[in-house]
C-alpha positions in Angstrom: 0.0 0.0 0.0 2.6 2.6 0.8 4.5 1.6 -2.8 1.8 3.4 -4.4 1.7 6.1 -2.4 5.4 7.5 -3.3 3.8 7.7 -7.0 1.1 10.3 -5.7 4.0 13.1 -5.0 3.4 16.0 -6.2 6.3 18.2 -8.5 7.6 20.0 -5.9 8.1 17.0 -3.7 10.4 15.6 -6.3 12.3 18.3 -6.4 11.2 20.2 -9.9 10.7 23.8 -8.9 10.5 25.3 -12.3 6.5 24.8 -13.4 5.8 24.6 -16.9 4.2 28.4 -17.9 0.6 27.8 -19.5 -1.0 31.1 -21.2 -4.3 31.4 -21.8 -5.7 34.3 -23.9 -9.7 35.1 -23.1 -11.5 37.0 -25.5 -15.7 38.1 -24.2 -18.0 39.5 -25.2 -19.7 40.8 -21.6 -18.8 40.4 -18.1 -20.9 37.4 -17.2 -19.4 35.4 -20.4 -15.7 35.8 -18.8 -16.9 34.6 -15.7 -18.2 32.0 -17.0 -15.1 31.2 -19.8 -12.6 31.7 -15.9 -14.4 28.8 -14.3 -13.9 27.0 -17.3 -10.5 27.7 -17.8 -9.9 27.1 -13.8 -11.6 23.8 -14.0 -9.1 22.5 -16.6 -6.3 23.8 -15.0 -6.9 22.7 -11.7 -5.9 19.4 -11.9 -2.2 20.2 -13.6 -2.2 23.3 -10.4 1.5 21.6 -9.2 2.9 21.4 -12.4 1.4 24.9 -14.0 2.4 28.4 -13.5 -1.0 29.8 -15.2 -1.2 33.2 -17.3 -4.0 34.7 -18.5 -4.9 37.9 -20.5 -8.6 38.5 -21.0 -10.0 40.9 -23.6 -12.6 42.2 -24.5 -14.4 41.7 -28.0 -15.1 45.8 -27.5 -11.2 46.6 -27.4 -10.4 44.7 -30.4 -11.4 47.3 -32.6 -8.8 49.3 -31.8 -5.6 48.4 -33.9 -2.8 48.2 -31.1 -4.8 46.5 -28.6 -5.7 43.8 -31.6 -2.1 43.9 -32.2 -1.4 43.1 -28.8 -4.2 40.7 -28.2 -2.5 38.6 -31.0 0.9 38.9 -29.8 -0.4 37.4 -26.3 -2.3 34.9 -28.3 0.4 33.6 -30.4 2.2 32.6 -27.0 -1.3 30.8 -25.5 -1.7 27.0 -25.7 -5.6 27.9 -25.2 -7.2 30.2 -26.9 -11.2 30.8 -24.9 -13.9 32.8 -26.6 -16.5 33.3 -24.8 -19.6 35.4 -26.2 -23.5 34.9 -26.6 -24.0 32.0 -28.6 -27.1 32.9 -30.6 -25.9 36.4 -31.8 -23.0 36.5 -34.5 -19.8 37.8 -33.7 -18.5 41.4 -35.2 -16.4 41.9 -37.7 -13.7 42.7 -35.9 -13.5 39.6 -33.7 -13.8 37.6 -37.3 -11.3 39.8 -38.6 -8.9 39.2 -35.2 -9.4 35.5 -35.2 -9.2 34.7 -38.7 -5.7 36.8 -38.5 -5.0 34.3 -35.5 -6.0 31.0 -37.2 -3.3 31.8 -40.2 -0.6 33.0 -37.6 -1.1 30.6 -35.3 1.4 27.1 -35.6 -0.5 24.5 -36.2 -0.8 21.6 -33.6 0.2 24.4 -30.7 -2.8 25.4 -29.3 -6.7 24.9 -28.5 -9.7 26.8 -29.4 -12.8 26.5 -26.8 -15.7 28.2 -27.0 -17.4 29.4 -24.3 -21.1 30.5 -25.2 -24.4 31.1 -23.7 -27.6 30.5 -25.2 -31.1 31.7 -24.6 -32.8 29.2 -27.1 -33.9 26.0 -25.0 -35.4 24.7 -27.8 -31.8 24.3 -29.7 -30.5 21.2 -29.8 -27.8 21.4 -32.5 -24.6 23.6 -31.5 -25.0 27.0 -33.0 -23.8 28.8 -35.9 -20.9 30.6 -34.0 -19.8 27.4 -32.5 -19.7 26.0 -35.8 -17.8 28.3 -37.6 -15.2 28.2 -34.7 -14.9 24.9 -34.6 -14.2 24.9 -38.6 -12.0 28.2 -37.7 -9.6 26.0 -35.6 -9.9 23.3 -38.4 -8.5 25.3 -40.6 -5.7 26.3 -38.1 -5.2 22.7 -37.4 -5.0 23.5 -33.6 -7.7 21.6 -31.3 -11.2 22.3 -30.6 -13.5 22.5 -27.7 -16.8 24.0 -26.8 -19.2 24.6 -24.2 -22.6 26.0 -24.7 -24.5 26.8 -21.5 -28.4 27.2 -21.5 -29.7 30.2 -20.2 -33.1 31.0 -18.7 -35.0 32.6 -21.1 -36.1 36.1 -19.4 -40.0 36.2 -19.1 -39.9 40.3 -19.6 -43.7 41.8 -19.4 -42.9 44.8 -21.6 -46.4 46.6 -21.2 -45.8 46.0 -17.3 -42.9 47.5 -16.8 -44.1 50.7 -19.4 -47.1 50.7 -16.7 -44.9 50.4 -13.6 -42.9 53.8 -15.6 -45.9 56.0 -15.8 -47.9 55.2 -13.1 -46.7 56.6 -9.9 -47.0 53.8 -6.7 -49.0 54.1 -3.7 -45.7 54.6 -1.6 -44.5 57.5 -4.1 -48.1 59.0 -3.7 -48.3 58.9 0.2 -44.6 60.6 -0.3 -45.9 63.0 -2.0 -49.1 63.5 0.3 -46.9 64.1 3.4 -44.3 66.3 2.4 -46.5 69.4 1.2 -43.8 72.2 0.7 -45.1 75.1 4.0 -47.3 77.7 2.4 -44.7 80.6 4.2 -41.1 80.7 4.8 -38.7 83.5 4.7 -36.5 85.2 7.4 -39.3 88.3 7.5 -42.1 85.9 8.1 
């Protein structure tokens, strides 16, 4: 029993002290989706913890459209082994982030890295990946570097629209006893 216990050391316990530097590049497309695209990313890397020294650089899809960021954001993405985008599912990505990560497909070395998709989607009734999913995964095809995804189902807000407009024009009983109470004095003045 104790014989296979000694194989359950750790890296450090063996003596390596140098851990093996892991870069992760995070591209979203709101706050909530690189949330969600962290936990995934810290899930993976969990289990390598003694044996990683983790980097990540998240950007934002926003950002991109400005030329020295992009230029940047690819720089930090050439040096990732896991490339994460994480954006609403059912919309379609801009052109800029097509423009960013078809630049990063033909840059990229092939066999060097992972794509994972991150994405959230509203439509329950879905049952085949979606269209941004898709083209990702034939993006990183292309690229010949690996491909993962991870599509999350959202509730689908129940919004009452002509509720809320009601709620917006109609004052409240609370508002109105507000108002009732504090009638402004009918004098005031130093001379009064």
């Amino acid at each position: 029993m104790s014989t296979n216990l000694q194989f359950a050391r750790t890296a450090s316990e063996i003596g390596a002290t140098e851990a093996t530097e892991f870069r992760v590049v995070i591209l979203y497309n709101q706050p909530e989706s690189a949330h969600r695209a962290l936990k995934v990313v810290d899930g993976v890397v969990s289990e390598f913890a003694d044996k990683l020294r983790v980097g990540r650089d998240v950007w934002s899809f926003n950002i991109l459209e400005l030329d020295e960021v992009a230029a940047e954001a690819s720089a930090a993405a050439a040096q990732a082994q896991l490339l994460v985008i994480a954006a609403d599912g059912d919309a379609e990505l801009s052109a800029a982030v097509i423009h960013w990560l078809e630049r990063w497909a033909v840059e990229s070395t092939p066999g060097t890295a992972a794509l994972v998709a991150v994405l959230s989607r509203h439509d329950d009734s879905a049952s085949e990946p979606s269209a941004t999913c898709r083209w990702l995964q034939v993006l990183a095809q292309h690229a010949g570097q690996g491909f993962f995804a991870r599509e999350f189902r959202l509730p689908t807000p129940k919004w009452d629209f002509a509720g809320i407009q009601r709620r917006a024009t109609e004052p409240s009983s609370i508002l109105l006893g507000i108002l009732e109470h504090c009638q402004p004095a009918q004098r005031w003045g130093l001379n009064e």
